[in-house]
N, C-alpha and C positions, 0 to 999 in steps of 0.2 A: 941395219935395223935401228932406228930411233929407239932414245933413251925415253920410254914414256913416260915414269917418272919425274925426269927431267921438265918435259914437255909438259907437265901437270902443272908443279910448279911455275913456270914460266909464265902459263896460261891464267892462273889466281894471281902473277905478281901482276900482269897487264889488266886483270880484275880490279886488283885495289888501287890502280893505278884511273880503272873508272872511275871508281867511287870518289877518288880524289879530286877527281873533273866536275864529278855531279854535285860534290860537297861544293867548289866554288861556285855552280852558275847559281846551285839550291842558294847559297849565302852570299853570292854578290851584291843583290838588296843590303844585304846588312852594311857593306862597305858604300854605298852609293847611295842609296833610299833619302838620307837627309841633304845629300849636295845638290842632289837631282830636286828633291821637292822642294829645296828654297832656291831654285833655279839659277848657281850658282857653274854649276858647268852641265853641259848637254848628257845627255845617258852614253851617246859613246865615246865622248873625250871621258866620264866618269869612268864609265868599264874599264879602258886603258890607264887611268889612274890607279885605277883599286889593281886592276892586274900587276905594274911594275912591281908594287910596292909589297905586294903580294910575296913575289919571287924575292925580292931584297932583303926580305927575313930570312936568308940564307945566311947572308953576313952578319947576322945579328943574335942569332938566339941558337943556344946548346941543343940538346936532347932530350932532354930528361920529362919533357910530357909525353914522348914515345915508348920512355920507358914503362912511364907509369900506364900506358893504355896495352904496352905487349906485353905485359907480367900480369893481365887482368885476369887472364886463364891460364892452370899450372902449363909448362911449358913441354913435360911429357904426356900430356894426351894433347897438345896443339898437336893437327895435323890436315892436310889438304884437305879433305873433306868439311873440316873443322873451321877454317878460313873460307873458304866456298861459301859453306853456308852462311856462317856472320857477315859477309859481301851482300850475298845477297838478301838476305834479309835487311840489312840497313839500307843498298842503293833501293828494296821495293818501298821500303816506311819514307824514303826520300823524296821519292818521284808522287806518294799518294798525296803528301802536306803539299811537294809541288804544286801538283794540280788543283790541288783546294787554297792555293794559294797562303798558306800555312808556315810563319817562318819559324818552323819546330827546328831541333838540333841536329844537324848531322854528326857531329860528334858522338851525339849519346844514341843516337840510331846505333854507330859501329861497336860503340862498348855493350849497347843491349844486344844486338845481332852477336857479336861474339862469344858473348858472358850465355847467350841464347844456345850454340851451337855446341860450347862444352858441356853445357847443364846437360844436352838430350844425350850426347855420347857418353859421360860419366858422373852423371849428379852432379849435385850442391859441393859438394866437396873439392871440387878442383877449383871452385871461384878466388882469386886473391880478392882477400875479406879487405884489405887493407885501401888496396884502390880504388874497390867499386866505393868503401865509405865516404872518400877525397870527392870523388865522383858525384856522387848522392849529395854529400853537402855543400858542393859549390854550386846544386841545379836552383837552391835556395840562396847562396849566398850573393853569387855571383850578378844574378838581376837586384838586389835589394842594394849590392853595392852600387852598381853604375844609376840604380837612381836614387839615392841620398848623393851621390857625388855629383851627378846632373842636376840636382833639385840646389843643390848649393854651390856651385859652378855657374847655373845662371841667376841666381840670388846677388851672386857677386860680381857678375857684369852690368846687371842691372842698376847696382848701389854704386858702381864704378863709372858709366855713363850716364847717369841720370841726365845729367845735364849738356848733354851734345842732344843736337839733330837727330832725325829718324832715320834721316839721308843720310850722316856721317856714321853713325852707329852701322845702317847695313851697308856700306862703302867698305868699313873697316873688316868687318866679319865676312865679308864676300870674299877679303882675301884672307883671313883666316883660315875657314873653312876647308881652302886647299890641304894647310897645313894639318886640319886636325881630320881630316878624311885619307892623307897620307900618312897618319900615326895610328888610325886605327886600321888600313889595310894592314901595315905591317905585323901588327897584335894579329890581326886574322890568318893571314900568313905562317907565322912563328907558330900558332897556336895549333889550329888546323890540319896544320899538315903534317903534324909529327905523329896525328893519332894513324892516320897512312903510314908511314914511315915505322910506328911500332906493328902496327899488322904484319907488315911484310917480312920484318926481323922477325919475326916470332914463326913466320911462316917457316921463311928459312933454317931456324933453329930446328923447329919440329922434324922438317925435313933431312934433318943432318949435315947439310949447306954451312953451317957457323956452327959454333960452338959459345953458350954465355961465358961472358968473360967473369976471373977469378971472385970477383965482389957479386956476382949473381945477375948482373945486369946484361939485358939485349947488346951484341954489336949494332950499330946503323952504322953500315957502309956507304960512302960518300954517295955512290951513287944512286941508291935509296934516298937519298937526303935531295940531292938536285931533281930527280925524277919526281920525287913528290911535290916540291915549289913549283915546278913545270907545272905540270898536271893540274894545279890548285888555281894556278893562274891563268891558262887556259882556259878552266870553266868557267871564270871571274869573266873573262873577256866575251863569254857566251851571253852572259845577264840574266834576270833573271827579275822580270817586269812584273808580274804577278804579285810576288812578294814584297815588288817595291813600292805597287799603290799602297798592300795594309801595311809596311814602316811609315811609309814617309808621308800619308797622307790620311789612313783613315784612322793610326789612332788618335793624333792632336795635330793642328795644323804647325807650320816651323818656318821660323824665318831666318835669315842668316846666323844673329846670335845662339835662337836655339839651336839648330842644327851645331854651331863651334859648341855648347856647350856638351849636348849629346857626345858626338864624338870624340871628345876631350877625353868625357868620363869613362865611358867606354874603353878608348884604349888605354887608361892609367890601370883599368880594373884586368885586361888581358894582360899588361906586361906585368901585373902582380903577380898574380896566376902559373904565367910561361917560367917565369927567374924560380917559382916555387913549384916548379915540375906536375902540377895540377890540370887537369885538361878540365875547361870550360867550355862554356857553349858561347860564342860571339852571338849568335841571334838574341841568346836571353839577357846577354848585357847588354847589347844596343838598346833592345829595346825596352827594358828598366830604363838606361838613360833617359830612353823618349820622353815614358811615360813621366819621368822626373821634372825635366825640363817644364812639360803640359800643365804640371802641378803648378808650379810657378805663378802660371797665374790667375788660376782656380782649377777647383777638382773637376768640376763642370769639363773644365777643355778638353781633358781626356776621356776620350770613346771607353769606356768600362766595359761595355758590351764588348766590343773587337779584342781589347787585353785579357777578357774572361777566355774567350774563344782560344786564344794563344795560350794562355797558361794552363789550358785542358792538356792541349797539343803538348806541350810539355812532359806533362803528367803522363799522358800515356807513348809516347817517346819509346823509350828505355824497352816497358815491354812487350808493347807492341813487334818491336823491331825483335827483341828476343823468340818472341812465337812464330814471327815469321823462319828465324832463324833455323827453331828447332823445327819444325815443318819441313824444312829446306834438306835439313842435315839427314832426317830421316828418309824423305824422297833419296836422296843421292848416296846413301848407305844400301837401298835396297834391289831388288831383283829388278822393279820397275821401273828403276832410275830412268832409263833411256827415253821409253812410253810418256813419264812422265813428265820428260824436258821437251819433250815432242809438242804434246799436248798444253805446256806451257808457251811455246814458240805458234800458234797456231790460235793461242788466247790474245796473245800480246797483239797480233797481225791482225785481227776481229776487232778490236779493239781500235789500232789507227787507224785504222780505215773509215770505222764510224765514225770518229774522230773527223776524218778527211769530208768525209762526205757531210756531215755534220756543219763544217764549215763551209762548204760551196754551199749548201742550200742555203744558210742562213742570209749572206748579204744577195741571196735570189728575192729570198719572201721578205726581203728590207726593198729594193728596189721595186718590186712587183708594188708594195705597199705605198711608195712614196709614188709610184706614177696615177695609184689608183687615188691617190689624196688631192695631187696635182689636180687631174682628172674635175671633182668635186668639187674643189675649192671656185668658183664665178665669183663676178660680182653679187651681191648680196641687196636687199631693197628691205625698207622697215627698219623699225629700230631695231 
């Protein structure tokens, strides 16, 4: 007789192990978007860039933004259902910004989705007040830093090459760019995937699996820790096109220096963050960065329209992903649970398929259109 319990858990770690997948293809823009748009390496040498570097943050950064993301809800009411649902509430708020092409936070989807799934099992009271604050004020702090430090990063390339070529100047930063596209994957990496990595600790706790160690803190077991790099970089290696038109192109256009500057700022402002056990959002510092850089050389360059639209996506983030959450937690707590995942499995499939179909028709009635133009177009007589 299987150990179901066992089997529960197993099944939620391979869950967050999704979400870890979907959090890199959702944020792979964020690592590629400016290398790609200043056409500095092709979108799949980019994706296997951002993915190595990705995983490499293994050798490089502690725990401590896992901790702060798995102490986000008391640790004796974490429980499977309790993780289930913060999952999937954050991978649904993930996949909807997907589609809308939206490069909102997958970070703060899982802290909302979580913070989401204990609120409905036992109130306001179980929240640690202490993280979601960290939390909250880096969703502010953290874009407003990487664009003052992009707005003054490329201030100071600018006053540094005035005087060289247009030619040498993007010569130089062509190959920069590697370098500073390789320093923010690793920020994205380190960052990213510890908030996976405290999920699953917490999971395990809950479960009885661990025990917190003497000072109060999550174990993360090595293999939590590789699994999530894995996972993170994998989805990296998926891409994630959608979100790389609005980085890398519709909010200000970028050319080799801006792009080194962006991602400069950007990763100085994660390995801030990572060393000070803070979980950030890489999308909203990238894109501060952008918008930094764009300033540079009028406010005009930057699309304000497109950055308003993103910084909505922001804002409702957090809770969004929390109601989806608590929704979740309550279907899977009740009698209907089953009907209800049924009927969920049967939306989703309605769904691709119009999708599917959706896409065949369209390059029909493209074709159909361009023979019927062909068609019309003669020679023409008169003015």
């Amino acid at each position: 007789m299987p150990d179901l319990a066992l089997l529960s858990v197993i099944a939620i770690v391979v869950l967050a192990l999704v979400f870890d997948y979907t959090n890199g293809f959702h944020d792979a823009a964020n690592s590629i978007a400016t290398v790609v748009s200043t056409r500095v390496l092709t979108p799949r040498i980019a994706v296997l860039w951002a993915a190595f570097f990705n995983f490499a943050a293994y050798f490089v950064f502690h725990t401590e933004v896992a901790n702060t993301v798995g102490k986000t809800v008391d640790s004796n009411v974490v429980s499977e259902a309790v993780i289930f649902a913060g999952l999937v509430g954050a991978i649904s708020w993930n996949l909807t910004t997907w589609w809308l092409g939206l490069p909102t936070s997958s970070s703060h989807a899982l802290i909302g989705g979580f913070a989401g799934a204990g609120i409905a099992k036992a109130g306001l009271g179980v929240l640690n007040t202490a993280s979601l604050e960290k939390t909250a004020l880096f969703i502010v702090l953290s874009p407003l830093f990487g664009m003052a430090l992009g707005f003054l990063l490329m201030l100071a390339n600018l006053w540094l090459f005035r005087r060289s070529t247009p030619a040498k100047v993007d010569g130089l930063f062509r190959r920069l760019q590697l370098v500073s596209a390789a320093a923010f994957s690793l920020g994205h990496g380190g960052n990213d995937a510890q908030k996976t990595m405290g999920i699953i600790s917490a999971l395990l706790v809950g479960s009885g699996h661990l025990q917190l160690e003497a000072n109060g803190d999550l174990p993360i077991p090595n293999w939590v820790v590789i699994a999530a790099y894995s996972a993170i970089a994998l989805g990296t290696l998926s891409g994630g096109w959608r979100i790389v038109k609005t980085l890398g192109q519709r909010i200000t256009a970028l050319k080799p220096v801006g792009g080194f500057s962006a991602e400069t700022a950007a990763a100085c402002s994660l390995y801030l963050a990572t060393f000070l056990g803070i979980p950030v959002s890489t999308t909203h510092t990238i894109t501060g960065a952008i918008v930094g850089v764009g300033a540079t050389r009028r406010l005009s360059a930057v699309r304000w329209g497109v950055a308003g639209r993103i910084v909505w996506a922001w804002i409702l983030t957090m809770p969004a992903a929390a109601i989806m959450a608590a929704v979740t937690y309550a279907i899977t707590v009740s009698k209907l649970a089953v009907a209800a995942l049924i009927l969920a499995a049967v939306f989703v499939a309605v769904v691709l398929a119009m999708r599917r179909n959706r896409r065949d028709v369209e390059p029909a009635m493209a074709s159909g259109a361009g023979s019927a133009g062909a068609r019309s177009s003669g020679p023409r007589t008169g003015g």
